[in-house]
PyMOL CGO cylinders between C-alpha atoms (Angstrom):
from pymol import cmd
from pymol.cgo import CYLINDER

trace = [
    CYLINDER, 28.35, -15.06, 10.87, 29.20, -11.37, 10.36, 0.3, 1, 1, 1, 1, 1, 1,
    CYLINDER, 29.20, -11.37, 10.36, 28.95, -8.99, 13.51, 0.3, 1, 1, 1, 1, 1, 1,
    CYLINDER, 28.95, -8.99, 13.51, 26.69, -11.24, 15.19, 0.3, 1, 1, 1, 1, 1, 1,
    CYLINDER, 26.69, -11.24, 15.19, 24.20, -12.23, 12.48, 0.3, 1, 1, 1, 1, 1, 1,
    CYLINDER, 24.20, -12.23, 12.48, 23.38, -14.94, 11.03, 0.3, 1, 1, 1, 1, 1, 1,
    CYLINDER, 23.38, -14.94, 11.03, 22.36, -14.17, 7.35, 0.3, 1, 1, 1, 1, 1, 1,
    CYLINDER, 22.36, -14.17, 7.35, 18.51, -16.16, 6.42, 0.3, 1, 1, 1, 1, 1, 1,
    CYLINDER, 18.51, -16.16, 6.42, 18.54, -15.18, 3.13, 0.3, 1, 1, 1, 1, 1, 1,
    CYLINDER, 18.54, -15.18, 3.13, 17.92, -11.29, 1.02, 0.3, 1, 1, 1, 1, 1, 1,
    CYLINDER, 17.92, -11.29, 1.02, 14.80, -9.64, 0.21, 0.3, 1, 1, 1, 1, 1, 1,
    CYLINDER, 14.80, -9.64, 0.21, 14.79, -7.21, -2.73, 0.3, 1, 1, 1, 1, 1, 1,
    CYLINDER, 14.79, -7.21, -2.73, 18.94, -7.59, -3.39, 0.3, 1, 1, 1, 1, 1, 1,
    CYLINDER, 18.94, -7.59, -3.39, 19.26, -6.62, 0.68, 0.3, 1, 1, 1, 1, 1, 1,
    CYLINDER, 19.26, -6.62, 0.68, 20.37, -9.27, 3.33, 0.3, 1, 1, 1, 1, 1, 1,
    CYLINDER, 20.37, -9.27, 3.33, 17.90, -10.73, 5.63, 0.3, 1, 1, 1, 1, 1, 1,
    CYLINDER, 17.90, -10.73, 5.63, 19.80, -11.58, 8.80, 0.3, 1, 1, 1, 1, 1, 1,
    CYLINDER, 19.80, -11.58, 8.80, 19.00, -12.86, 12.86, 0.3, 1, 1, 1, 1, 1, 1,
    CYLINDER, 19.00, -12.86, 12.86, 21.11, -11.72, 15.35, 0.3, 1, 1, 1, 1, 1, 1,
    CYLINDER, 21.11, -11.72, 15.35, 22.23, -13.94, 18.14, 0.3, 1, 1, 1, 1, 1, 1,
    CYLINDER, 22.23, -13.94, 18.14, 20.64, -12.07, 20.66, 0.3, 1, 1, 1, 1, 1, 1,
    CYLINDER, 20.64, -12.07, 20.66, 17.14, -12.83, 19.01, 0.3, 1, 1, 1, 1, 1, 1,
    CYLINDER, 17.14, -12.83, 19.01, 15.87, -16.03, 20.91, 0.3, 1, 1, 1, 1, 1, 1,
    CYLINDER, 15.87, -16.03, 20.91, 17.07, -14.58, 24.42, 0.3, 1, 1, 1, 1, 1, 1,
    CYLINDER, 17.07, -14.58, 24.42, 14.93, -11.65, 23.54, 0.3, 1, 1, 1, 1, 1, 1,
    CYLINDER, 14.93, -11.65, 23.54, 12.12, -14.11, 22.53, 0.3, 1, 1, 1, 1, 1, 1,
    CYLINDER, 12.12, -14.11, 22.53, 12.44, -15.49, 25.86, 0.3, 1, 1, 1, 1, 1, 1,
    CYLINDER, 12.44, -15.49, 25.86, 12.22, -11.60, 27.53, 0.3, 1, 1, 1, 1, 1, 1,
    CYLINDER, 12.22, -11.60, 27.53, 9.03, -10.71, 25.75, 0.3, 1, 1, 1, 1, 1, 1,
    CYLINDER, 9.03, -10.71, 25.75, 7.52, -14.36, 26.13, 0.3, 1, 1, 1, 1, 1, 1,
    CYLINDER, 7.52, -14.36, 26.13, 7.32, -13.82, 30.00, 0.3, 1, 1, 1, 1, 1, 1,
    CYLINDER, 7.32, -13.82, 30.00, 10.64, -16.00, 30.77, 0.3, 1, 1, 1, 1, 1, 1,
    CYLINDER, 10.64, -16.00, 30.77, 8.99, -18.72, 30.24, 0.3, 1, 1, 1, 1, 1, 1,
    CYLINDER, 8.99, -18.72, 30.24, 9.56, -22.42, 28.46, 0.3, 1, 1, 1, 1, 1, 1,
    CYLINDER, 9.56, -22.42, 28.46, 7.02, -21.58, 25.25, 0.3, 1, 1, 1, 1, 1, 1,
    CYLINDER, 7.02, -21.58, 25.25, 9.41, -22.65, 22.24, 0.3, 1, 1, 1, 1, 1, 1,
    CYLINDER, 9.41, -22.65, 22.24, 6.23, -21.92, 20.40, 0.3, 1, 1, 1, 1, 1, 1,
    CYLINDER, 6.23, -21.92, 20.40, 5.97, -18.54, 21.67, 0.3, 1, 1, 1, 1, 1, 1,
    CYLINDER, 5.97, -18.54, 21.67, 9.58, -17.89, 20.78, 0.3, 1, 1, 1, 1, 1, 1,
    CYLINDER, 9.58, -17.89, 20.78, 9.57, -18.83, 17.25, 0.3, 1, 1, 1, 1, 1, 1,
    CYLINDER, 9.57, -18.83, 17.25, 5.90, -17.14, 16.77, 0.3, 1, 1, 1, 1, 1, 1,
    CYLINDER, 5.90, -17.14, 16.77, 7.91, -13.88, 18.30, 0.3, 1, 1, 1, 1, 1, 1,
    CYLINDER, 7.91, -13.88, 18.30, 10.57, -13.94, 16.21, 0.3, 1, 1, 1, 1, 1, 1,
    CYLINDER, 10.57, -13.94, 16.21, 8.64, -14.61, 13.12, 0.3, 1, 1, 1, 1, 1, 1,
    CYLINDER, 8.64, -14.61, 13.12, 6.45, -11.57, 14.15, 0.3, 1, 1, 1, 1, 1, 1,
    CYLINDER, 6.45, -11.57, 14.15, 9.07, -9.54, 13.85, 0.3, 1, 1, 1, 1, 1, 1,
    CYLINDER, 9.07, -9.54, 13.85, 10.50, -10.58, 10.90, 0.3, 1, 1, 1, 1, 1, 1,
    CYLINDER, 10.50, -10.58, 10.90, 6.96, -10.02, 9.26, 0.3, 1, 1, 1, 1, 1, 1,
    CYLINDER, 6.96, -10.02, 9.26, 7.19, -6.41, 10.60, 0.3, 1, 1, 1, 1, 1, 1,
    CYLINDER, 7.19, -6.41, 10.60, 10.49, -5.78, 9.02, 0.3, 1, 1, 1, 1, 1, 1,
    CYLINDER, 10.49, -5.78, 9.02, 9.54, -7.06, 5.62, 0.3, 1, 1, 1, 1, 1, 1,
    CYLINDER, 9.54, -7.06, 5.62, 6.36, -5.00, 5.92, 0.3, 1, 1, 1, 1, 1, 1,
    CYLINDER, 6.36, -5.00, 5.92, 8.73, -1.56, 5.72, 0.3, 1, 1, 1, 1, 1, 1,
    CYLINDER, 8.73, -1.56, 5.72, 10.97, -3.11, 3.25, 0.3, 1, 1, 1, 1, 1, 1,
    CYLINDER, 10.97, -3.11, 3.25, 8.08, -4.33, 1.17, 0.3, 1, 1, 1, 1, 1, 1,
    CYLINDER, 8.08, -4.33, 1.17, 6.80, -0.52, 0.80, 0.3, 1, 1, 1, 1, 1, 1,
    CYLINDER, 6.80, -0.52, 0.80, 10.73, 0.62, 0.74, 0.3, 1, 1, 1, 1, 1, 1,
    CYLINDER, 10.73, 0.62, 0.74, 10.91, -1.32, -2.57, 0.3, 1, 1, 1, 1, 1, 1,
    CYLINDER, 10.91, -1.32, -2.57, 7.44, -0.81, -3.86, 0.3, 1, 1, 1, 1, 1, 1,
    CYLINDER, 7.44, -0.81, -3.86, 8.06, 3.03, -3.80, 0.3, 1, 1, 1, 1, 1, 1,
    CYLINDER, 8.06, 3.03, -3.80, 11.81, 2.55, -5.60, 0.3, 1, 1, 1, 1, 1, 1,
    CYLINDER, 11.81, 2.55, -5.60, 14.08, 3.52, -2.16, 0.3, 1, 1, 1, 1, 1, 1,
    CYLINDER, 14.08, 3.52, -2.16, 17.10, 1.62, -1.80, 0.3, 1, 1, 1, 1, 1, 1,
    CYLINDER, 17.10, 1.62, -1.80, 17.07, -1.50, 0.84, 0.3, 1, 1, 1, 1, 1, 1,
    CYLINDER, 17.07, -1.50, 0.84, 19.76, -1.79, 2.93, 0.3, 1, 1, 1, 1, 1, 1,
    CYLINDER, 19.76, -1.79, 2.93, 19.07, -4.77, 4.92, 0.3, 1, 1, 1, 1, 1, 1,
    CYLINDER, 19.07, -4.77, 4.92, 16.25, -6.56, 7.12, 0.3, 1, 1, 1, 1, 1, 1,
    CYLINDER, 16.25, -6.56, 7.12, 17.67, -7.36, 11.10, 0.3, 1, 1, 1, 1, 1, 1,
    CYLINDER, 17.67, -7.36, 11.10, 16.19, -9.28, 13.69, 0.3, 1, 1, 1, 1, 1, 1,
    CYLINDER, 16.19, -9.28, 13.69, 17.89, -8.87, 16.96, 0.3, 1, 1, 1, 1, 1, 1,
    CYLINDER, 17.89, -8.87, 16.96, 17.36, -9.10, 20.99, 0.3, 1, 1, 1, 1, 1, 1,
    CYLINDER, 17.36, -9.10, 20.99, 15.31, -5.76, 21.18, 0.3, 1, 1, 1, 1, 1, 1,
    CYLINDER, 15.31, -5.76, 21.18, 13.04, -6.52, 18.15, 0.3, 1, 1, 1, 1, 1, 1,
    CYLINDER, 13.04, -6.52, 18.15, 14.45, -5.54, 14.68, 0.3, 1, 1, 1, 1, 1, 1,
    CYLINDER, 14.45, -5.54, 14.68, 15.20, -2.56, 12.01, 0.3, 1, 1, 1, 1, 1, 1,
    CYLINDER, 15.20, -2.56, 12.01, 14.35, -2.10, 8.42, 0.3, 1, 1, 1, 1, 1, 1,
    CYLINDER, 14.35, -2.10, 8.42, 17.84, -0.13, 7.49, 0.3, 1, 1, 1, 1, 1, 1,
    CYLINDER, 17.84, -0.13, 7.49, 17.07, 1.93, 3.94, 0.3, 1, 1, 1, 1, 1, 1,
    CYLINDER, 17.07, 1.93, 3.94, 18.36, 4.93, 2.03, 0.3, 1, 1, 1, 1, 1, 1,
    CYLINDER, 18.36, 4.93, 2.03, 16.94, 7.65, 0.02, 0.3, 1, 1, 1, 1, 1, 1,
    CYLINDER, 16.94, 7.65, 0.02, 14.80, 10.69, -0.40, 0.3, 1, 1, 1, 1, 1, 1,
    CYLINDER, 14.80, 10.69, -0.40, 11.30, 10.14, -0.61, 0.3, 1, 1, 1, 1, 1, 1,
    CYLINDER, 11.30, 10.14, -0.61, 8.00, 12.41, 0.49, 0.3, 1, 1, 1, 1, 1, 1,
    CYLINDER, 8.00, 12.41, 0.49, 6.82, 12.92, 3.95, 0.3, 1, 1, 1, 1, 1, 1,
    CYLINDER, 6.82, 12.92, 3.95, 3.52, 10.41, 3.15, 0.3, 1, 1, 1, 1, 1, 1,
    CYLINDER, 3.52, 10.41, 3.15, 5.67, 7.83, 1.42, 0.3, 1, 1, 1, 1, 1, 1,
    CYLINDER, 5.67, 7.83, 1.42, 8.07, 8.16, 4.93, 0.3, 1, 1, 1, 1, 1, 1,
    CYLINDER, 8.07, 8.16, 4.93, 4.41, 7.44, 6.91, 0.3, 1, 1, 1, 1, 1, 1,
    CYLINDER, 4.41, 7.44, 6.91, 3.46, 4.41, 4.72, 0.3, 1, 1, 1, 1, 1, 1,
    CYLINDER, 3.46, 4.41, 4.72, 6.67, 2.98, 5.11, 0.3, 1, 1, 1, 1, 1, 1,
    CYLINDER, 6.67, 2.98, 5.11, 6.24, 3.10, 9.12, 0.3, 1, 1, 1, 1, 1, 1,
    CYLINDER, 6.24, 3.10, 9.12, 2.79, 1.92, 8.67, 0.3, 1, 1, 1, 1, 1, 1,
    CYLINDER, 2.79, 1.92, 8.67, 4.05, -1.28, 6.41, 0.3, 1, 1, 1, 1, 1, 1,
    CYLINDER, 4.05, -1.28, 6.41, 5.44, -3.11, 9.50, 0.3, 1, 1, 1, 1, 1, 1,
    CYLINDER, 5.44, -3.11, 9.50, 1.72, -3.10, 11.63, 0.3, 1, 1, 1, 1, 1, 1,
    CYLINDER, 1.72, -3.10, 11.63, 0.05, -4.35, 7.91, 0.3, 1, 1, 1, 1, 1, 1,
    CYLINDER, 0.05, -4.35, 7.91, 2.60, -7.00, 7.93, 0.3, 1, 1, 1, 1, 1, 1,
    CYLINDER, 2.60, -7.00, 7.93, 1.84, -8.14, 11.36, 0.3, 1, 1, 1, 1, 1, 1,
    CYLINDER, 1.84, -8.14, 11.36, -1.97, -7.91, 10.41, 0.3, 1, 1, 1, 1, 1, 1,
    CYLINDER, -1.97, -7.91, 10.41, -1.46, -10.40, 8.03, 0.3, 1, 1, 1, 1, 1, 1,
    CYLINDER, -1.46, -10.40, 8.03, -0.10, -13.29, 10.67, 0.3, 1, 1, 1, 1, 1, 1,
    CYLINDER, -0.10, -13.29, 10.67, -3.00, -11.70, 13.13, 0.3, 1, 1, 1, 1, 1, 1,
    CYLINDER, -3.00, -11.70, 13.13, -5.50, -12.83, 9.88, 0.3, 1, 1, 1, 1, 1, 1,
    CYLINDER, -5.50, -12.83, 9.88, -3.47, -16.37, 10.15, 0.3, 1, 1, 1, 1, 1, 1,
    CYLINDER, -3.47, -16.37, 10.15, -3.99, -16.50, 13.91, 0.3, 1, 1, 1, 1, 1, 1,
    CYLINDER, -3.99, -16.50, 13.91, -7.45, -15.62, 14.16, 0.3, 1, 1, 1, 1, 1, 1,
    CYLINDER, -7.45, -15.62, 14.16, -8.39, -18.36, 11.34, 0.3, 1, 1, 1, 1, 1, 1,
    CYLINDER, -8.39, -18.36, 11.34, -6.40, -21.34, 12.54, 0.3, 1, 1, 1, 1, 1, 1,
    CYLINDER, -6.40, -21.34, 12.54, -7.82, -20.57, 16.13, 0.3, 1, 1, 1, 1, 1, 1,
    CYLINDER, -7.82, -20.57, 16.13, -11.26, -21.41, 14.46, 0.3, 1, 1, 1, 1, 1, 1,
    CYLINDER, -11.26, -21.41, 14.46, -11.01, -23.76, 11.59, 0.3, 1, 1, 1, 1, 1, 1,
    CYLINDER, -11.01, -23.76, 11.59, -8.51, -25.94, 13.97, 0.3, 1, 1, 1, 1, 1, 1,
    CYLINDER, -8.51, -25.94, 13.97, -10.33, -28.60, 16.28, 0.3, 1, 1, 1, 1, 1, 1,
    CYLINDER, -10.33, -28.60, 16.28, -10.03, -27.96, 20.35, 0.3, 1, 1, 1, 1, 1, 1,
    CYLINDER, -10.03, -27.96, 20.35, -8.41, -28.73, 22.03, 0.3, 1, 1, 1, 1, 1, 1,
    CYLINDER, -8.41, -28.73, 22.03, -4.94, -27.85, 20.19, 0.3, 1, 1, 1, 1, 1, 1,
    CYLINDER, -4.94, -27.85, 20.19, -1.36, -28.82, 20.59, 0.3, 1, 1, 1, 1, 1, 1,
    CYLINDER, -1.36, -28.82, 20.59, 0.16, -27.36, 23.29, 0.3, 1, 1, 1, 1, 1, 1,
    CYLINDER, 0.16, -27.36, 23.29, 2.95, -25.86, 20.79, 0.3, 1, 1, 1, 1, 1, 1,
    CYLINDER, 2.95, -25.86, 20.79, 0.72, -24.59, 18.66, 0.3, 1, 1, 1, 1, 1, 1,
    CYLINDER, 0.72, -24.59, 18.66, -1.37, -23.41, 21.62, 0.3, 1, 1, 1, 1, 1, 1,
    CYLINDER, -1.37, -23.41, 21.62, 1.72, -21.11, 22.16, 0.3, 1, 1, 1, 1, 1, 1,
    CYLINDER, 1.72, -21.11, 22.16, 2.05, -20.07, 18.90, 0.3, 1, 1, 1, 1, 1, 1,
    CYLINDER, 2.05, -20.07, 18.90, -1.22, -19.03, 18.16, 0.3, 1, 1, 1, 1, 1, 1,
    CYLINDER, -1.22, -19.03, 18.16, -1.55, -16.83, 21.54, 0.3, 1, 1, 1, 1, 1, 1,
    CYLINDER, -1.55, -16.83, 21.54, 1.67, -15.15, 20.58, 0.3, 1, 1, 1, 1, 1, 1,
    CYLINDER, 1.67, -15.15, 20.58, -0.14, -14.73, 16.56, 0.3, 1, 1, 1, 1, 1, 1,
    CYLINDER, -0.14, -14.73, 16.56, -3.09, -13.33, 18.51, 0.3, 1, 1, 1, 1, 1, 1,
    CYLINDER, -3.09, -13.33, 18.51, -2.58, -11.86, 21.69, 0.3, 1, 1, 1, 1, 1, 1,
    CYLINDER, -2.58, -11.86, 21.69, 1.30, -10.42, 21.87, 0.3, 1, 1, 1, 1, 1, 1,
    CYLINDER, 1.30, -10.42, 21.87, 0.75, -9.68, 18.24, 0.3, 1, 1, 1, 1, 1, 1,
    CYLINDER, 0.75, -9.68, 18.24, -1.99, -7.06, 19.41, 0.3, 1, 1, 1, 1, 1, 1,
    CYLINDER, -1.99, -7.06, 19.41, -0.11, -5.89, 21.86, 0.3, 1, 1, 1, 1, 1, 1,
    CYLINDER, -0.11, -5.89, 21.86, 3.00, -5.47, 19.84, 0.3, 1, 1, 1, 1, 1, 1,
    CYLINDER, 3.00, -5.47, 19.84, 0.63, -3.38, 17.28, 0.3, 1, 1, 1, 1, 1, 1,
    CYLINDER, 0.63, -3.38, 17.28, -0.02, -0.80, 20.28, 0.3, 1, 1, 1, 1, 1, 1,
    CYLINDER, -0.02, -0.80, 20.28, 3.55, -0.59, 21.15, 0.3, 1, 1, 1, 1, 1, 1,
    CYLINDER, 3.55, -0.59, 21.15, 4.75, 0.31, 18.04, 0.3, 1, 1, 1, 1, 1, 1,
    CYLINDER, 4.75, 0.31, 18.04, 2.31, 2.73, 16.95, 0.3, 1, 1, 1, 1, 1, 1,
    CYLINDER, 2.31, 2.73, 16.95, 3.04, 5.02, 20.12, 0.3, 1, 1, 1, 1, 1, 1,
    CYLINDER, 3.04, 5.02, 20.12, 3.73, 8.61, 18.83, 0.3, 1, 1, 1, 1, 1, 1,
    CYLINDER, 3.73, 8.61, 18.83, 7.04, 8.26, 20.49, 0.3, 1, 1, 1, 1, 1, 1,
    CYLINDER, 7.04, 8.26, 20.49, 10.31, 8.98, 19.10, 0.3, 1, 1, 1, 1, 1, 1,
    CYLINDER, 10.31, 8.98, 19.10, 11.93, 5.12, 18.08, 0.3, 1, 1, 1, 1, 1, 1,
    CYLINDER, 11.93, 5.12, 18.08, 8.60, 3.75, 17.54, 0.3, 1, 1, 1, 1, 1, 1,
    CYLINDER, 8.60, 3.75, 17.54, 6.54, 3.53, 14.38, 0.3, 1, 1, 1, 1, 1, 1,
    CYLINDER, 6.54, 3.53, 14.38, 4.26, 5.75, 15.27, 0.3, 1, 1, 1, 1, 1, 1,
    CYLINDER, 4.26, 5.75, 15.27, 6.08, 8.99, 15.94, 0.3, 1, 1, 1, 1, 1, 1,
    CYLINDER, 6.08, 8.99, 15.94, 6.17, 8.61, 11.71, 0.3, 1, 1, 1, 1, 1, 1,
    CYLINDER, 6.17, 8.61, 11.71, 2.80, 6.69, 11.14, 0.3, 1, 1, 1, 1, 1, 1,
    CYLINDER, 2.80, 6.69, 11.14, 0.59, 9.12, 12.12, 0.3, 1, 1, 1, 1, 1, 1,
    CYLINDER, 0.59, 9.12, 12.12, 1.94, 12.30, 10.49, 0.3, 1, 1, 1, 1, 1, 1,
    CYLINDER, 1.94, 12.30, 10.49, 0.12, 9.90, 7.09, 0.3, 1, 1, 1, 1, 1, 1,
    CYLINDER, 0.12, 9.90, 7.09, -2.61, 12.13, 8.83, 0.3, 1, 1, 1, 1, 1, 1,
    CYLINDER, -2.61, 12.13, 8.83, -1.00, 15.31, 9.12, 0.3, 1, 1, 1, 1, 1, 1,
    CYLINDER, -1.00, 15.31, 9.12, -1.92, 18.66, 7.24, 0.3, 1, 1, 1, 1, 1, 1,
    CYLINDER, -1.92, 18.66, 7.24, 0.91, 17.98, 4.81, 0.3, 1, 1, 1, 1, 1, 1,
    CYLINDER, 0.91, 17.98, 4.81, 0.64, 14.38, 4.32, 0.3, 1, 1, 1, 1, 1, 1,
    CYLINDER, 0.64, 14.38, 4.32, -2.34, 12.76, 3.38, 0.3, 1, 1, 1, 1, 1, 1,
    CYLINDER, -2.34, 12.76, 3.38, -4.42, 15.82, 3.68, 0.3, 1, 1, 1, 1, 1, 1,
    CYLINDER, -4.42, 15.82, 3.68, -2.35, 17.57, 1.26, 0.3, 1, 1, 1, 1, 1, 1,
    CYLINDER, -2.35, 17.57, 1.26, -2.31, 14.90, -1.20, 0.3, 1, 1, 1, 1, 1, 1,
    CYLINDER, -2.31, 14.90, -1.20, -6.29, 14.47, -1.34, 0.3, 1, 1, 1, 1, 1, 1,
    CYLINDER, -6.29, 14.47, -1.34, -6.19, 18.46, -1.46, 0.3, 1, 1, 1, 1, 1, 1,
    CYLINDER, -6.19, 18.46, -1.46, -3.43, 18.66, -4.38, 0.3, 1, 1, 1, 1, 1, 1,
    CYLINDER, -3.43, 18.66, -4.38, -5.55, 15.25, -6.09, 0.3, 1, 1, 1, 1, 1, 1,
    CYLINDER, -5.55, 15.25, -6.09, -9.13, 18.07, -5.95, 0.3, 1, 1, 1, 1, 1, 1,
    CYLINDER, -9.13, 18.07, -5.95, -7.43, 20.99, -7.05, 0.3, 1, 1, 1, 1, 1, 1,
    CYLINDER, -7.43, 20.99, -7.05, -6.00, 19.10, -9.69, 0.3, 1, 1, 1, 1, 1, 1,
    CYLINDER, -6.00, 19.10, -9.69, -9.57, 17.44, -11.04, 0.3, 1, 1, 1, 1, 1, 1,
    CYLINDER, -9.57, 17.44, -11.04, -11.19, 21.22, -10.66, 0.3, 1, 1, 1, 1, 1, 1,
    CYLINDER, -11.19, 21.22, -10.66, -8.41, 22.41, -13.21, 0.3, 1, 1, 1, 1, 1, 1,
    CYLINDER, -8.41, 22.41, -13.21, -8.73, 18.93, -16.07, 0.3, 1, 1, 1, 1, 1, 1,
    CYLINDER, -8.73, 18.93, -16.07, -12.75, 19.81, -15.47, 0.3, 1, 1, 1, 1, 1, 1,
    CYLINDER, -12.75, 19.81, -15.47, -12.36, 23.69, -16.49, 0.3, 1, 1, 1, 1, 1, 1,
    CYLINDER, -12.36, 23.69, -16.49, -10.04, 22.72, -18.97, 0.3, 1, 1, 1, 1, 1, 1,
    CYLINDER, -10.04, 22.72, -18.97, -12.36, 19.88, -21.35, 0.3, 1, 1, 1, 1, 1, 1,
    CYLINDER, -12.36, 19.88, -21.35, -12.91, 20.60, -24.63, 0.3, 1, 1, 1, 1, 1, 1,
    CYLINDER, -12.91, 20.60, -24.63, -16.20, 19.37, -25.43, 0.3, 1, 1, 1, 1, 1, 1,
    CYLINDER, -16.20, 19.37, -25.43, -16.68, 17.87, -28.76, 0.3, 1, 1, 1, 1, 1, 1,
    CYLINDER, -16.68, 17.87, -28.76, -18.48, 19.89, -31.83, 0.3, 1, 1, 1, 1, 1, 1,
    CYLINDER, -18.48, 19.89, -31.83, -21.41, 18.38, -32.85, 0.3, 1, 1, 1, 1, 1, 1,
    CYLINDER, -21.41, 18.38, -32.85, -20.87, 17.28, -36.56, 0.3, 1, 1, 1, 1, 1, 1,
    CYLINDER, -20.87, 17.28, -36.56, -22.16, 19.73, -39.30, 0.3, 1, 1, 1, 1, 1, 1,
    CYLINDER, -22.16, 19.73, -39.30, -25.19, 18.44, -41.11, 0.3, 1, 1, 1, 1, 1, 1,
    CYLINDER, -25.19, 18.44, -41.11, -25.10, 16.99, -44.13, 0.3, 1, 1, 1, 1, 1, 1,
    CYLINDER, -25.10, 16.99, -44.13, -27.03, 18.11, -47.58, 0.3, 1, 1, 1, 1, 1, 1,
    CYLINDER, -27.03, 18.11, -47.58, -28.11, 16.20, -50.12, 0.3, 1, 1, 1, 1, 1, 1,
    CYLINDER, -28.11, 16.20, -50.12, -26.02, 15.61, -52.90, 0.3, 1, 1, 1, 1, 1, 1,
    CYLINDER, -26.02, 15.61, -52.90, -27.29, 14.99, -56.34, 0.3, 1, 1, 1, 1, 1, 1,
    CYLINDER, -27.29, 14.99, -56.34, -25.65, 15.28, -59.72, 0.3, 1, 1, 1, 1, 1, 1,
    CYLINDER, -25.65, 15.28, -59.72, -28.63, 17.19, -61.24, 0.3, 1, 1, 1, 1, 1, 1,
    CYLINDER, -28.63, 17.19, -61.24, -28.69, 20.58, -62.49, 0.3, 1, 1, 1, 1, 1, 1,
    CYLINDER, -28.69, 20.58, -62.49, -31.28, 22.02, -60.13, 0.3, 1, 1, 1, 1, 1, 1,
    CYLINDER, -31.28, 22.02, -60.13, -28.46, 21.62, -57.03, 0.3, 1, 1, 1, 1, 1, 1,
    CYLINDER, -28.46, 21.62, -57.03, -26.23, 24.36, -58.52, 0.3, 1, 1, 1, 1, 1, 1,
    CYLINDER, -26.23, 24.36, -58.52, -29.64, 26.39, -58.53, 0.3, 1, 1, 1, 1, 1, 1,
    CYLINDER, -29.64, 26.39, -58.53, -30.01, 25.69, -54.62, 0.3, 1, 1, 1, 1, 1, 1,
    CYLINDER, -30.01, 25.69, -54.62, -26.07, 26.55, -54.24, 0.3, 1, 1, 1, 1, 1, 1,
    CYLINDER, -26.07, 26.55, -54.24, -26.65, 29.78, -56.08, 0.3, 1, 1, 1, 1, 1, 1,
    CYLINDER, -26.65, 29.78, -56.08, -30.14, 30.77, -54.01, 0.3, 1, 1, 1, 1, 1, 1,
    CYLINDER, -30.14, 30.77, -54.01, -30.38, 32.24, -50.59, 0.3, 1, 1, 1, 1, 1, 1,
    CYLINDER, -30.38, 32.24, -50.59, -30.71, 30.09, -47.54, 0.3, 1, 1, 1, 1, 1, 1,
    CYLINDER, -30.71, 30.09, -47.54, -34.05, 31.10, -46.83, 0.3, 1, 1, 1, 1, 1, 1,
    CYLINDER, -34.05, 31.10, -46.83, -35.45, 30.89, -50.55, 0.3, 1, 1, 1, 1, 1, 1,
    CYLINDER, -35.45, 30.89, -50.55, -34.11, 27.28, -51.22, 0.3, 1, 1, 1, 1, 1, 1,
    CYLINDER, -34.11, 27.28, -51.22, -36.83, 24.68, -52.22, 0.3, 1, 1, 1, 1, 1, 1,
    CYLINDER, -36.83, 24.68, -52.22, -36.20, 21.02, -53.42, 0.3, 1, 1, 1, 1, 1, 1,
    CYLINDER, -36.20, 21.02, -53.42, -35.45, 20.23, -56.89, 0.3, 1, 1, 1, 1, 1, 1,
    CYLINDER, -35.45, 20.23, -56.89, -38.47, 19.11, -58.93, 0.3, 1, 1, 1, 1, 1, 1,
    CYLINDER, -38.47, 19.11, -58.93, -38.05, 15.58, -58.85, 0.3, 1, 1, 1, 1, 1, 1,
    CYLINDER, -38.05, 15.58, -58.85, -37.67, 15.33, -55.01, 0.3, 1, 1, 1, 1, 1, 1,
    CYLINDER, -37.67, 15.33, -55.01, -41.27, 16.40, -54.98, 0.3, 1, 1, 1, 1, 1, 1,
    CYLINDER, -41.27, 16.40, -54.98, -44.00, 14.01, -54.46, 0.3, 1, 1, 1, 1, 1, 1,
]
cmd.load_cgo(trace, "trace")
């Protein structure tokens, strides 16, 4: 254990690690109540949302730091310069990791038979219902949540520049096409003495050699 954490494995060369505080805040967010289901659905819900920004940290060549889960929810810690869209995609990577266990959720609730294990029961509420709420939470355009960084994908000079600089640049490759010359026709070639007549004779005078005459 090294400052408190407990290290579950790495992710992209980074270490993945839960704190020891992480399964009293389980028990916060779960209502104080005695859902062991709950709690490890929480925790795992977080962790999903972590590797959601490091996923996209990775993906767009950033360095990864490291992936923490602790008592007041976790942090995807990375370094680097990137553009203000790639920042915005990054915050948005930890709600489309949580959408995939909300997927998970919503199918086991109906391919399962009722009525379910009362663990599981837990579990899939937490999968389901906190996830949703958790998905709210986060994308409040608040300073410290995902949001005050997700929405700005949005902004003027975000995604709205992009699709504006990806236009402007197809109006310039369609001005600038070179369309293709049409190949010059072909004459007939014939080793006979009457072709260096046509060769010699005005365009407009030229007739076909006798024996091409029917």
């Amino acid at each position: 254990m090294e400052g408190g954490y407990f290290k579950l494995g790495r992710f992209g060369g980074a270490p993945v690690r839960l704190h020891w505080s992480a399964p009293l805040g389980a028990f916060a967010f779960c209502g104080f109540r005695l859902a062991p289901g709950a709690w490890g659905a929480f925790l795992l819900l977080i962790l999903m949302h972590e590797l959601g920004h490091a996923f996209l940290v990775r993906r767009f060549g950033l360095a990864l730091v490291s992936v923490d889960v602790h008592g007041l929810g976790g942090l995807c810690q990375w370094s680097g310069t990137t553009t203000p869209t790639r920042r915005a995609l990054i915050a948005w990577g930890g709600v489309f990791g949580q959408a995939i266990l909300l997927v998970i959720g919503l199918v086991l609730r109906s391919a399962l038979p009722s009525p379910h294990n009362m663990y599981l029961d837990q579990a899939l509420g937490c999968l389901v219902m906190t996830n949703l709420m958790m998905m709210g939470i986060n994308l409040l355009p608040i300073p410290g949540f995902d949001g005050a960084e997700a929405w700005r994908l949005f902004g003027r000079n975000a995604l709205g520049g992009w699709w504006r600089r990806r236009r402007s640049m197809k109006r310039v490759e369609t001005r600038g096409v070179v369309r293709q010359m049409p190949p010059p026709k072909r004459r007939f070639i014939s080793n006979d003495i009457h072709d260096d007549i046509l060769e010699k004779t005005p365009t407009s005078t030229k007739r076909p050699p006798p024996h091409m005459l029917n």
